[in-house]
ROSE-4610 file (N, C-alpha, C; in Angstrom, 1 decimal, always signed):
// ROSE-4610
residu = [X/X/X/X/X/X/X/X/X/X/X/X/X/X/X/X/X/X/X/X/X/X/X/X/X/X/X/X/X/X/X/X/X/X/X/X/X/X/X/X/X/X/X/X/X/X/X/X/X/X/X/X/X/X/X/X/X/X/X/X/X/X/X/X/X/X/X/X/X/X/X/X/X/X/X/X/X/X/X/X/X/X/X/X/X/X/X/X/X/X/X/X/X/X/X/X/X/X/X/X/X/X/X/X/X/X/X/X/X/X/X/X/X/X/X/X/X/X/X/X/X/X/X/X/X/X/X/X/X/X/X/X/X/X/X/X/X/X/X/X/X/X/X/X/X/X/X/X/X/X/X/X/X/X/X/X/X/X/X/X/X/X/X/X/X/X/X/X/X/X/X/X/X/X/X/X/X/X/X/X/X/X/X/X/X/X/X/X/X/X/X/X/X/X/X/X/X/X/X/X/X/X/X/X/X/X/X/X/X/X/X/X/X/X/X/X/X/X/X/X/X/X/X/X/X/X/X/X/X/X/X/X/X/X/X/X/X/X/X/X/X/X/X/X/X/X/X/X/X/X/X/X/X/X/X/X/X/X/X/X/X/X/X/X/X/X/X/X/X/X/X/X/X/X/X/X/X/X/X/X/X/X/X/X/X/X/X/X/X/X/X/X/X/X/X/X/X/X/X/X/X/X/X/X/X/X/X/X/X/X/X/X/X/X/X/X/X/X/X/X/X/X/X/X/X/X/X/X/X/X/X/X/X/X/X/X/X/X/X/X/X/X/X/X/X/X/X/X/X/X/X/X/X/X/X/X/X/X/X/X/X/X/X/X/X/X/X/X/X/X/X/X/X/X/X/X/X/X/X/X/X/X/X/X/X/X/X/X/X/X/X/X/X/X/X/X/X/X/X/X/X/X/X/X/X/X/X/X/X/X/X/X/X/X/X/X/X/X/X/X/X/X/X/X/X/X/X/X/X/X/X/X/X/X/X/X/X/X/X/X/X/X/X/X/X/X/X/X/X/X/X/X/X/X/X/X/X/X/X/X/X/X/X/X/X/X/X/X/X/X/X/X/X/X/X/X/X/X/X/X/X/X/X/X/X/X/X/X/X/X/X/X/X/X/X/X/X/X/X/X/X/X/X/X]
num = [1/1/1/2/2/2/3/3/3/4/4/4/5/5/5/6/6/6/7/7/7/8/8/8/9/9/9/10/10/10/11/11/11/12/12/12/13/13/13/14/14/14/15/15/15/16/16/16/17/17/17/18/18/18/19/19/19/20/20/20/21/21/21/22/22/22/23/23/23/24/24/24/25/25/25/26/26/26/27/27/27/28/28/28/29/29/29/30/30/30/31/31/31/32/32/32/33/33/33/34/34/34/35/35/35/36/36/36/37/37/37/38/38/38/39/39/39/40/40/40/41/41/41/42/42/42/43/43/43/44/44/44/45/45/45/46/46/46/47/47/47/48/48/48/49/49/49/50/50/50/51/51/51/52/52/52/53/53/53/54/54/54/55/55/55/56/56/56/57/57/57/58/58/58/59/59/59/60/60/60/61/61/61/62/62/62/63/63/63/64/64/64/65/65/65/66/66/66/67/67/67/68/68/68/69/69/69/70/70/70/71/71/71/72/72/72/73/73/73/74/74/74/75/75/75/76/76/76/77/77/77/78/78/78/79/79/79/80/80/80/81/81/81/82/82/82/83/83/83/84/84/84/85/85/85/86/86/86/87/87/87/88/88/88/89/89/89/90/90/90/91/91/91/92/92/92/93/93/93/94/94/94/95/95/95/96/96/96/97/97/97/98/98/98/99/99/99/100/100/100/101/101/101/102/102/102/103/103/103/104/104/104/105/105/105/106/106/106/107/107/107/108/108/108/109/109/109/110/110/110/111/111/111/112/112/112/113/113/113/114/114/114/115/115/115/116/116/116/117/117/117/118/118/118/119/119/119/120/120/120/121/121/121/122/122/122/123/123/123/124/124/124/125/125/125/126/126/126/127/127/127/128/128/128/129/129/129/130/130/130/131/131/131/132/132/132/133/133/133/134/134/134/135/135/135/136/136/136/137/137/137/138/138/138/139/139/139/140/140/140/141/141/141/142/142/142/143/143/143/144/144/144/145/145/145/146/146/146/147/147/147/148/148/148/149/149/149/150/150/150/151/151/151/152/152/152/153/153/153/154/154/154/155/155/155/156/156/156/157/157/157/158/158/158/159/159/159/160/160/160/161/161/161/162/162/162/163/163/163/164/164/164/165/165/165/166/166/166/167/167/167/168/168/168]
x = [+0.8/+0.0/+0.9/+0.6/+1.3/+0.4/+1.0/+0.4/-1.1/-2.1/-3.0/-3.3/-3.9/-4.2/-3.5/-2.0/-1.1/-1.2/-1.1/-0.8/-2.0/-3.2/-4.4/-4.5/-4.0/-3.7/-2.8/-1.7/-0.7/-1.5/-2.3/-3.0/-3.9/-4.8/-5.6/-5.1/-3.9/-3.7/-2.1/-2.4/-1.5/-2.8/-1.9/-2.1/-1.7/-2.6/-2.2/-2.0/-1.0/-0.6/-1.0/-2.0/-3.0/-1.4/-1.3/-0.3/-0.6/+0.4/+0.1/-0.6/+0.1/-0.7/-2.3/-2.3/-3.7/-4.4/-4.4/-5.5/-5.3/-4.7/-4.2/-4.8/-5.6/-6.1/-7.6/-8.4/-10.1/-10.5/-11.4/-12.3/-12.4/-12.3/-12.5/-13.9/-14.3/-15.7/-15.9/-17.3/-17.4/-19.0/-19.1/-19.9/-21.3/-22.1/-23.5/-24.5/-24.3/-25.0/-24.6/-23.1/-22.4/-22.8/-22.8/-23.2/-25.0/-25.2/-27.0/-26.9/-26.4/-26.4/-25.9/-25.1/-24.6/-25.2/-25.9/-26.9/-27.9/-28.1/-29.6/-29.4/-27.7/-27.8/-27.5/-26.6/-26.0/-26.8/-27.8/-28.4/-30.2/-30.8/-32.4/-32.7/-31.8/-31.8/-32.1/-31.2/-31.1/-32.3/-32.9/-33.6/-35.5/-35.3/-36.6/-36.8/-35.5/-35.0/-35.9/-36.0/-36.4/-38.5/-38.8/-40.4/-40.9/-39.5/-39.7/-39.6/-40.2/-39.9/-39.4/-38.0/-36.9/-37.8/-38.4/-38.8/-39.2/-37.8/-38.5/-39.5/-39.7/-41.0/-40.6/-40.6/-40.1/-41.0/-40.7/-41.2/-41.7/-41.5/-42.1/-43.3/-43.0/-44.2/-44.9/-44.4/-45.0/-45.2/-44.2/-44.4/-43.2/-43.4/-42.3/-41.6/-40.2/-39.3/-38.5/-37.7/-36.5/-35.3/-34.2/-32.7/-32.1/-32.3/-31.8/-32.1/-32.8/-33.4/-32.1/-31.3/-30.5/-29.0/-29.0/-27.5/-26.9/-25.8/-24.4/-23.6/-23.0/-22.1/-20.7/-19.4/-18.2/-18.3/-16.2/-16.2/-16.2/-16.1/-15.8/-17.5/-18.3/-19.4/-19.7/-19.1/-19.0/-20.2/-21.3/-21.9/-21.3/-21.5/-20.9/-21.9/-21.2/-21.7/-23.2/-24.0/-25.5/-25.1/-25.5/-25.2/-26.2/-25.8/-26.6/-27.5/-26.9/-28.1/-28.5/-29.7/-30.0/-31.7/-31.8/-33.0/-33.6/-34.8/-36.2/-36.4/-36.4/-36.6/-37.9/-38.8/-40.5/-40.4/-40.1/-40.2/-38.9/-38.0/-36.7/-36.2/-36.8/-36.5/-35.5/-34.9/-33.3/-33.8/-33.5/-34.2/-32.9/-32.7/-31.7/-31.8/-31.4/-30.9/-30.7/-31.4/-31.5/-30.3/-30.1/-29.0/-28.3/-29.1/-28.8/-28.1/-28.2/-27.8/-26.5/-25.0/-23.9/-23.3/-24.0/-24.0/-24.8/-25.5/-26.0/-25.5/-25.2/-24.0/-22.8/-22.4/-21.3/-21.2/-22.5/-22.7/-23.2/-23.8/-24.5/-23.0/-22.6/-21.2/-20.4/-20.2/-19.2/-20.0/-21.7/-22.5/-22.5/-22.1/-22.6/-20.4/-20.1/-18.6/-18.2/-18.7/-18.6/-19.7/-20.6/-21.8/-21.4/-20.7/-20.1/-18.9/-18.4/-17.0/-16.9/-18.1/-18.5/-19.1/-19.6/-20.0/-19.2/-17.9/-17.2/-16.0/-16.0/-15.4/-16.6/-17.2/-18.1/-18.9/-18.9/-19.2/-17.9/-18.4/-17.2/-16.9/-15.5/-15.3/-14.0/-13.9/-12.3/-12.5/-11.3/-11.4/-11.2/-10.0/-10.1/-11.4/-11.6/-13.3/-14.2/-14.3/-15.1/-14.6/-13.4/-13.5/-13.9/-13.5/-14.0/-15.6/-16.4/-17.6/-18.2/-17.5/-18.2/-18.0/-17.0/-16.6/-17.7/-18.0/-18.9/-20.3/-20.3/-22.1/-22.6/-20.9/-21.3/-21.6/-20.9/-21.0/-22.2/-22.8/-24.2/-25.6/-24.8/-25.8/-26.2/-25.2/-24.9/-25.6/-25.3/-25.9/-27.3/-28.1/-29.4/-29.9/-29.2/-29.5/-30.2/-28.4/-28.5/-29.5/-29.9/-31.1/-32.5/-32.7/-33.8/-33.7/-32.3/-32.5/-32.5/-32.0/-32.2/-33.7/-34.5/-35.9/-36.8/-35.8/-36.9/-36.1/-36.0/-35.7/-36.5/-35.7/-35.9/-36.3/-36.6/-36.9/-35.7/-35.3/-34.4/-32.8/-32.2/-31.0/-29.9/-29.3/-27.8/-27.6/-27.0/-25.7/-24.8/-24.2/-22.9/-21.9/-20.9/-20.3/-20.3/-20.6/-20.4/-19.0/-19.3/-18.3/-18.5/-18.6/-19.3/-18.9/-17.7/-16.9/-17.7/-17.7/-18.4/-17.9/-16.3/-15.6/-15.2/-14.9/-15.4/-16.2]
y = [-1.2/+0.0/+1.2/+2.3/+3.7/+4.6/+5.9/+6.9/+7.1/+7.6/+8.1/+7.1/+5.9/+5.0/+4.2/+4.0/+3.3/+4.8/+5.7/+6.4/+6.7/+6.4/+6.7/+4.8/+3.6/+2.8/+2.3/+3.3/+3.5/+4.5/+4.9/+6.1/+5.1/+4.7/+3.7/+2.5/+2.3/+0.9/+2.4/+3.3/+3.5/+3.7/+3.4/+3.2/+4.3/+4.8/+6.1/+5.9/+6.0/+5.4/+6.9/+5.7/+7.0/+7.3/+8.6/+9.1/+7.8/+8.0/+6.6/+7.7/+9.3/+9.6/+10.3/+10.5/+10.2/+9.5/+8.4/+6.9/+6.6/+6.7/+6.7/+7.7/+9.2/+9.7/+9.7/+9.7/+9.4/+10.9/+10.9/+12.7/+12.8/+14.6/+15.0/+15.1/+14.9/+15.3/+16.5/+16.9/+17.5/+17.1/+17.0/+16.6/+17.1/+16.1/+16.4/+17.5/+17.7/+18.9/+20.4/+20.1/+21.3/+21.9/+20.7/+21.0/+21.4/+21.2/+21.4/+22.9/+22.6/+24.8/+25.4/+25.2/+26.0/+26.4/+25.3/+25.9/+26.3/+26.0/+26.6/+28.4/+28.5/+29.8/+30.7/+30.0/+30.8/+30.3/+29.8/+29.8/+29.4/+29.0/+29.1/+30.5/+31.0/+32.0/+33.3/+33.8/+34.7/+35.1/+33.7/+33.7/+33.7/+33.4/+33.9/+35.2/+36.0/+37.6/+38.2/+37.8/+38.7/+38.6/+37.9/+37.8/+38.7/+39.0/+39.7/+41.2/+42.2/+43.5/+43.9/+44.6/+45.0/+46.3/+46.6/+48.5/+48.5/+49.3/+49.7/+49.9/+50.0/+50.7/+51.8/+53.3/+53.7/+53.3/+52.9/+52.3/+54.1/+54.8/+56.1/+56.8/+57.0/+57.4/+56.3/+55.0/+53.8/+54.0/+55.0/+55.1/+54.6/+54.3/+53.1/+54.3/+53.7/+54.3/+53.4/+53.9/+53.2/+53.4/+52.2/+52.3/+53.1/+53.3/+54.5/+56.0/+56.1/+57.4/+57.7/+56.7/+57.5/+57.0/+56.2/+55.7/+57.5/+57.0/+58.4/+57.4/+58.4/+58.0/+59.4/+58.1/+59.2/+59.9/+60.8/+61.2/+60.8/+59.4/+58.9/+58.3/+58.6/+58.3/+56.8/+56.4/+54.8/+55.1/+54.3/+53.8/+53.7/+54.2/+54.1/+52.7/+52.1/+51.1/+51.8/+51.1/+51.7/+52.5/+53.4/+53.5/+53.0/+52.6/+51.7/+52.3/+54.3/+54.6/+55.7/+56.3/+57.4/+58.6/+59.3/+60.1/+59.5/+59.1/+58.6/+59.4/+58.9/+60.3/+60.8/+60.5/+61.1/+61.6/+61.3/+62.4/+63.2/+62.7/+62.8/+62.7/+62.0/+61.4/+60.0/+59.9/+59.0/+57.8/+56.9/+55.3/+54.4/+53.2/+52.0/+51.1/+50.6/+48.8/+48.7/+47.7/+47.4/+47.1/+47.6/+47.3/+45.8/+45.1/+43.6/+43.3/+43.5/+43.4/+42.4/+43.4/+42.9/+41.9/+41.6/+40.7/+39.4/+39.8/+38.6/+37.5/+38.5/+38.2/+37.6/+37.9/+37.2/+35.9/+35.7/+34.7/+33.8/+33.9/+33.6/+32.9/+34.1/+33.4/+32.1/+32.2/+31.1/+30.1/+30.0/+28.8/+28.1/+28.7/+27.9/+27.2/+28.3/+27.5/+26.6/+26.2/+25.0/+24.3/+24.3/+23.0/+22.5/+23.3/+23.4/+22.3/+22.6/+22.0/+20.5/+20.7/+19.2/+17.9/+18.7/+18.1/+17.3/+18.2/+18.3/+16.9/+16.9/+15.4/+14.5/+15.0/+13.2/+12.8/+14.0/+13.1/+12.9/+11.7/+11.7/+13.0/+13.3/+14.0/+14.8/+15.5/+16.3/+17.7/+17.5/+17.7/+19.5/+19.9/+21.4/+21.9/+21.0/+21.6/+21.8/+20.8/+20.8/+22.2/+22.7/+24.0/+24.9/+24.9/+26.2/+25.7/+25.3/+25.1/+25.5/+25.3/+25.7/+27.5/+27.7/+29.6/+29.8/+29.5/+29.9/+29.7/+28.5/+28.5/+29.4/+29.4/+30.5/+31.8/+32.6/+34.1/+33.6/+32.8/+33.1/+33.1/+32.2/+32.5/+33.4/+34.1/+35.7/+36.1/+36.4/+37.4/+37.6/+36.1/+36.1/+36.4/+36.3/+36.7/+38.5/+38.5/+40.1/+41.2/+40.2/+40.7/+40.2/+39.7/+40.0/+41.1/+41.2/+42.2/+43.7/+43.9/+45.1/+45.6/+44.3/+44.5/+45.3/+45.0/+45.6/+46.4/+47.9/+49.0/+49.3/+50.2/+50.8/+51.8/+52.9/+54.2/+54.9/+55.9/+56.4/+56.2/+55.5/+54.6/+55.6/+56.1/+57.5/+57.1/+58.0/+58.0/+57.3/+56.3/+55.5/+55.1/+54.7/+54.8/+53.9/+54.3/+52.6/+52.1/+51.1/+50.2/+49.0/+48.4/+47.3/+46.1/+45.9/+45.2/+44.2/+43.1/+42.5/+42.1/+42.4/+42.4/+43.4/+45.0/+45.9/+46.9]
z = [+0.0/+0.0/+0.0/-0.6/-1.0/-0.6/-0.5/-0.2/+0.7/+0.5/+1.5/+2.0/+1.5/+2.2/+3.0/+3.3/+3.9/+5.3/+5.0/+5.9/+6.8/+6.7/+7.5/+7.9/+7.3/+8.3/+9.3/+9.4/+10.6/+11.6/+10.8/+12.1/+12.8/+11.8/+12.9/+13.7/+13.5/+13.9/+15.6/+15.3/+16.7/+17.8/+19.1/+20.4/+20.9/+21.8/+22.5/+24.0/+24.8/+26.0/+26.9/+28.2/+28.8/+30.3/+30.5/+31.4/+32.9/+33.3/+34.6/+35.6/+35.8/+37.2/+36.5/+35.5/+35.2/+35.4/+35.1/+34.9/+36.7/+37.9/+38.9/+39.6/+39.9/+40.3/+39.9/+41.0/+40.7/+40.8/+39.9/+39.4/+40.8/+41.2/+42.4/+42.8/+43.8/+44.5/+45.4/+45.5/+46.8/+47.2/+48.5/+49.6/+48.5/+48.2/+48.1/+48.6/+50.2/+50.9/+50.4/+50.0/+50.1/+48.6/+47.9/+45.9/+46.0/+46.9/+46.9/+47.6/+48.3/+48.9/+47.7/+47.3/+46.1/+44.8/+44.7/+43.4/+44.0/+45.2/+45.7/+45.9/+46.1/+46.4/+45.3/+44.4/+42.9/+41.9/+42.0/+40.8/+41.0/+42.0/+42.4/+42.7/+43.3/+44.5/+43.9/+42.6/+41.7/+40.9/+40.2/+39.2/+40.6/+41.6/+42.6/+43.2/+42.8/+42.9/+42.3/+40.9/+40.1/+40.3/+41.0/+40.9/+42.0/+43.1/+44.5/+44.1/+44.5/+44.3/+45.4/+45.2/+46.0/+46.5/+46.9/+47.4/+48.5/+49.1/+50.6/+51.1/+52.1/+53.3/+54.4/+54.7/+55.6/+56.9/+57.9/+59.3/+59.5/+59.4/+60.3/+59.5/+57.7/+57.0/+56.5/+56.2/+55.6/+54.0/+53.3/+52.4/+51.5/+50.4/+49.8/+48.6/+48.7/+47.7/+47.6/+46.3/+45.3/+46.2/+45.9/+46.3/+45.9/+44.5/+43.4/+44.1/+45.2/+45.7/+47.0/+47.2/+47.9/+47.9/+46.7/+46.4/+45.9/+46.5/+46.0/+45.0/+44.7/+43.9/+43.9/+43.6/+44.0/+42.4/+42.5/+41.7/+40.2/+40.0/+38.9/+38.2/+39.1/+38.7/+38.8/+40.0/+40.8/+41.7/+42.0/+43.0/+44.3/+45.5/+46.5/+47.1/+48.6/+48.9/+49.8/+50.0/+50.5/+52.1/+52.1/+54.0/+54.5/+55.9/+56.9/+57.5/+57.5/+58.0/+57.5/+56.9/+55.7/+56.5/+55.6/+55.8/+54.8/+55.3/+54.5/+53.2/+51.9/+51.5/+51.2/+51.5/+51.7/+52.5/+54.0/+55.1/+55.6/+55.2/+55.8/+57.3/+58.0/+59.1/+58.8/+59.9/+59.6/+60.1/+59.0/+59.3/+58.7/+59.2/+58.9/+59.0/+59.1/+59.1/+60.4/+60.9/+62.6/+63.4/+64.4/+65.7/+65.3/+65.2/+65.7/+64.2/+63.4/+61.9/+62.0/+62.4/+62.6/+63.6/+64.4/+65.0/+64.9/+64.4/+63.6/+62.7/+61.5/+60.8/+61.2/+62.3/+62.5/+63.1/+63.7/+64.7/+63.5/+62.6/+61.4/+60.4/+60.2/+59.8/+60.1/+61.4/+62.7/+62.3/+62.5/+62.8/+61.6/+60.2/+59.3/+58.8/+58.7/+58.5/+59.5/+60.4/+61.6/+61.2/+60.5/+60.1/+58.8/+58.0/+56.5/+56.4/+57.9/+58.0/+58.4/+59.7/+59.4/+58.7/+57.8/+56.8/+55.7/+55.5/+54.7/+55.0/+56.4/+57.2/+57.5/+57.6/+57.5/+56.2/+55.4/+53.9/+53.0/+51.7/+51.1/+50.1/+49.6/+48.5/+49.0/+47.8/+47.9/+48.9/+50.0/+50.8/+50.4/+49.0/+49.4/+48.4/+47.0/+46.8/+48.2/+49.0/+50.1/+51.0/+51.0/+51.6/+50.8/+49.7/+48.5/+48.8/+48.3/+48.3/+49.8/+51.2/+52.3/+52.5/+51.9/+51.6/+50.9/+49.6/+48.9/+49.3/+49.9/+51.0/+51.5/+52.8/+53.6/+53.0/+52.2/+51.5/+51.2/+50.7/+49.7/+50.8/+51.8/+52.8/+53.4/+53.9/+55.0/+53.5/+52.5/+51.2/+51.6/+51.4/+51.4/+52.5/+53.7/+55.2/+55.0/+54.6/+54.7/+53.6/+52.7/+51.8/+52.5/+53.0/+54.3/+55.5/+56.0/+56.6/+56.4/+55.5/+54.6/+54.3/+54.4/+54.3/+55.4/+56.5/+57.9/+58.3/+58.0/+58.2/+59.7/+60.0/+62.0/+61.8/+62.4/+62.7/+63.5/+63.4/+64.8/+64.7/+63.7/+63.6/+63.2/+64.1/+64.1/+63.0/+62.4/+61.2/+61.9/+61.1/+61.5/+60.6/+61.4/+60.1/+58.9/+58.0/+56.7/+56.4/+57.8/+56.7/+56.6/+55.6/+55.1/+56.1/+56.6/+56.8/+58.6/+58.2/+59.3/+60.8/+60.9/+62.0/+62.3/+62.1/+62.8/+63.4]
Protein backbone atom coordinates (compact mmCIF):
# COMPACT_ATOMS: atom_id res chain seq x y z
CA UNK A 1 0.00 0.00 0.00
CA UNK A 2 1.33 3.70 -1.03
CA UNK A 3 0.37 6.85 -0.23
CA UNK A 4 -2.97 8.14 1.50
CA UNK A 5 -4.17 4.95 2.22
CA UNK A 6 -1.07 3.28 3.92
CA UNK A 7 -0.80 6.45 5.91
CA UNK A 8 -4.43 6.68 7.46
CA UNK A 9 -3.74 2.77 8.27
CA UNK A 10 -0.68 3.46 10.55
CA UNK A 11 -2.99 6.14 12.10
CA UNK A 12 -5.62 3.72 12.87
CA UNK A 13 -3.70 0.95 13.95
CA UNK A 14 -1.52 3.54 16.65
CA UNK A 15 -2.09 3.18 20.41
CA UNK A 16 -2.23 6.12 22.51
CA UNK A 17 -0.55 5.36 25.97
CA UNK A 18 -3.00 7.02 28.77
CA UNK A 19 -0.33 9.08 31.37
CA UNK A 20 0.09 6.63 34.58
CA UNK A 21 -0.68 9.62 37.15
CA UNK A 22 -3.69 10.15 35.21
CA UNK A 23 -5.55 6.92 34.90
CA UNK A 24 -4.22 6.71 38.93
CA UNK A 25 -6.14 9.72 40.34
CA UNK A 26 -10.11 9.38 40.68
CA UNK A 27 -12.32 12.72 39.39
CA UNK A 28 -12.50 14.97 42.42
CA UNK A 29 -15.74 15.28 44.47
CA UNK A 30 -17.38 17.47 46.81
CA UNK A 31 -19.87 16.61 49.64
CA UNK A 32 -23.50 16.44 48.14
CA UNK A 33 -24.98 18.87 50.95
CA UNK A 34 -22.39 21.32 50.15
CA UNK A 35 -23.21 21.05 45.95
CA UNK A 36 -26.98 21.39 46.88
CA UNK A 37 -26.41 24.85 48.90
CA UNK A 38 -24.56 25.98 46.10
CA UNK A 39 -26.86 25.87 43.39
CA UNK A 40 -29.63 26.62 45.69
CA UNK A 41 -27.81 29.81 46.37
CA UNK A 42 -25.99 30.76 42.94
CA UNK A 43 -28.44 29.81 40.76
CA UNK A 44 -32.37 29.09 42.41
CA UNK A 45 -31.81 31.98 44.46
CA UNK A 46 -31.11 34.73 41.72
CA UNK A 47 -33.60 33.70 39.24
CA UNK A 48 -36.56 33.94 42.59
CA UNK A 49 -35.05 37.63 42.87
CA UNK A 50 -36.36 38.70 40.10
CA UNK A 51 -40.39 37.83 40.92
CA UNK A 52 -39.70 39.67 44.46
CA UNK A 53 -39.91 43.52 44.32
CA UNK A 54 -36.88 44.96 45.96
CA UNK A 55 -38.85 48.45 47.38
CA UNK A 56 -38.53 49.69 50.63
CA UNK A 57 -41.00 50.70 53.29
CA UNK A 58 -40.11 53.70 55.64
CA UNK A 59 -41.18 52.33 59.29
CA UNK A 60 -42.13 56.11 60.27
CA UNK A 61 -44.15 57.35 56.96
CA UNK A 62 -45.03 53.79 55.62
CA UNK A 63 -44.39 55.14 52.44
CA UNK A 64 -42.29 53.07 49.85
CA UNK A 65 -39.33 54.26 47.70
CA UNK A 66 -36.53 53.23 45.33
CA UNK A 67 -32.72 52.28 46.29
CA UNK A 68 -31.85 54.48 43.39
CA UNK A 69 -33.45 57.38 45.74
CA UNK A 70 -30.46 57.46 47.95
CA UNK A 71 -27.50 55.74 46.40
CA UNK A 72 -24.43 58.36 46.01
CA UNK A 73 -22.12 57.97 43.89
CA UNK A 74 -18.18 59.20 43.99
CA UNK A 75 -16.19 61.23 41.67
CA UNK A 76 -15.81 58.87 38.94
CA UNK A 77 -19.41 58.32 38.69
CA UNK A 78 -18.97 54.84 40.79
CA UNK A 79 -21.91 53.79 42.96
CA UNK A 80 -20.91 54.09 46.47
CA UNK A 81 -21.70 51.12 48.90
CA UNK A 82 -25.52 51.68 50.54
CA UNK A 83 -25.16 53.52 54.00
CA UNK A 84 -26.62 51.70 56.87
CA UNK A 85 -28.13 54.58 57.98
CA UNK A 86 -30.02 57.40 55.75
CA UNK A 87 -32.97 60.07 55.76
CA UNK A 88 -36.24 58.61 54.52
CA UNK A 89 -36.64 60.26 51.50
CA UNK A 90 -40.50 61.08 51.71
CA UNK A 91 -40.23 62.35 55.05
CA UNK A 92 -36.75 62.78 55.79
CA UNK A 93 -36.49 61.38 59.07
CA UNK A 94 -33.31 58.99 59.58
CA UNK A 95 -34.24 55.34 59.30
CA UNK A 96 -31.67 52.03 58.90
CA UNK A 97 -30.90 48.76 59.12
CA UNK A 98 -31.51 47.43 62.60
CA UNK A 99 -28.97 47.28 65.72
CA UNK A 100 -28.81 43.57 65.69
CA UNK A 101 -27.79 43.36 61.91
CA UNK A 102 -23.89 42.89 62.57
CA UNK A 103 -23.97 40.70 64.96
CA UNK A 104 -26.02 38.56 63.61
CA UNK A 105 -24.05 38.20 60.79
CA UNK A 106 -21.27 37.23 62.45
CA UNK A 107 -22.69 34.71 64.67
CA UNK A 108 -24.51 33.56 61.39
CA UNK A 109 -21.18 33.42 59.82
CA UNK A 110 -19.16 31.06 62.66
CA UNK A 111 -22.50 28.81 62.79
CA UNK A 112 -22.57 27.93 59.32
CA UNK A 113 -18.63 27.51 58.47
CA UNK A 114 -18.55 25.05 61.59
CA UNK A 115 -21.77 23.02 60.07
CA UNK A 116 -20.13 23.36 56.49
CA UNK A 117 -17.04 21.96 58.02
CA UNK A 118 -18.45 19.20 59.36
CA UNK A 119 -19.97 18.11 56.78
CA UNK A 120 -17.22 18.34 54.65
CA UNK A 121 -15.43 15.40 57.22
CA UNK A 122 -18.14 13.23 57.48
CA UNK A 123 -19.20 13.06 53.86
CA UNK A 124 -17.17 11.72 51.08
CA UNK A 125 -15.32 14.03 48.52
CA UNK A 126 -12.26 16.32 47.93
CA UNK A 127 -11.43 17.74 50.80
CA UNK A 128 -10.13 21.42 49.36
CA UNK A 129 -13.31 21.60 46.80
CA UNK A 130 -15.10 20.83 50.11
CA UNK A 131 -13.53 24.00 51.59
CA UNK A 132 -14.05 26.23 48.46
CA UNK A 133 -17.60 25.06 48.30
CA UNK A 134 -18.24 25.71 52.30
CA UNK A 135 -16.57 29.57 51.63
CA UNK A 136 -18.90 29.92 48.91
CA UNK A 137 -22.07 28.53 51.03
CA UNK A 138 -21.25 30.48 53.56
CA UNK A 139 -20.98 34.10 51.52
CA UNK A 140 -24.16 33.13 49.70
CA UNK A 141 -25.83 32.49 52.80
CA UNK A 142 -24.88 35.69 54.95
CA UNK A 143 -25.93 37.44 51.19
CA UNK A 144 -29.43 36.09 51.36
CA UNK A 145 -29.54 36.74 55.17
CA UNK A 146 -28.49 40.12 54.74
CA UNK A 147 -31.11 40.73 51.82
CA UNK A 148 -33.77 40.02 54.26
CA UNK A 149 -32.49 42.24 56.64
CA UNK A 150 -32.18 45.14 54.55
CA UNK A 151 -35.94 44.46 54.28
CA UNK A 152 -36.92 45.60 57.92
CA UNK A 153 -35.70 49.03 58.20
CA UNK A 154 -35.91 50.85 61.97
CA UNK A 155 -36.88 54.18 62.74
CA UNK A 156 -34.40 56.40 64.77
CA UNK A 157 -30.96 54.62 63.58
CA UNK A 158 -27.78 57.55 64.09
CA UNK A 159 -25.67 57.96 61.24
CA UNK A 160 -22.94 55.46 61.51
CA UNK A 161 -20.28 54.76 60.06
CA UNK A 162 -20.42 52.58 56.72
CA UNK A 163 -18.28 50.20 56.75
CA UNK A 164 -19.33 47.27 55.08
CA UNK A 165 -16.85 45.20 56.85
CA UNK A 166 -18.35 42.50 59.33
CA UNK A 167 -15.61 42.37 61.98
CA UNK A 168 -15.40 45.88 62.79
Amino acid sequence: MKGYPAAMSLRRNRTYAIPFLAAALPPSQIAWPILVVLVLEYMVWPFLTQFVPDVPRCPLCKGLFQWSEIDTYDQRGRRQARPFSFPCPRCQQTIGVPGWRKPFLRVSYLGLVAIFTFLIFEMRGDLFLGYVGILLATIGAIRIADWFIWRKLEPGRPLESDNPSLWT
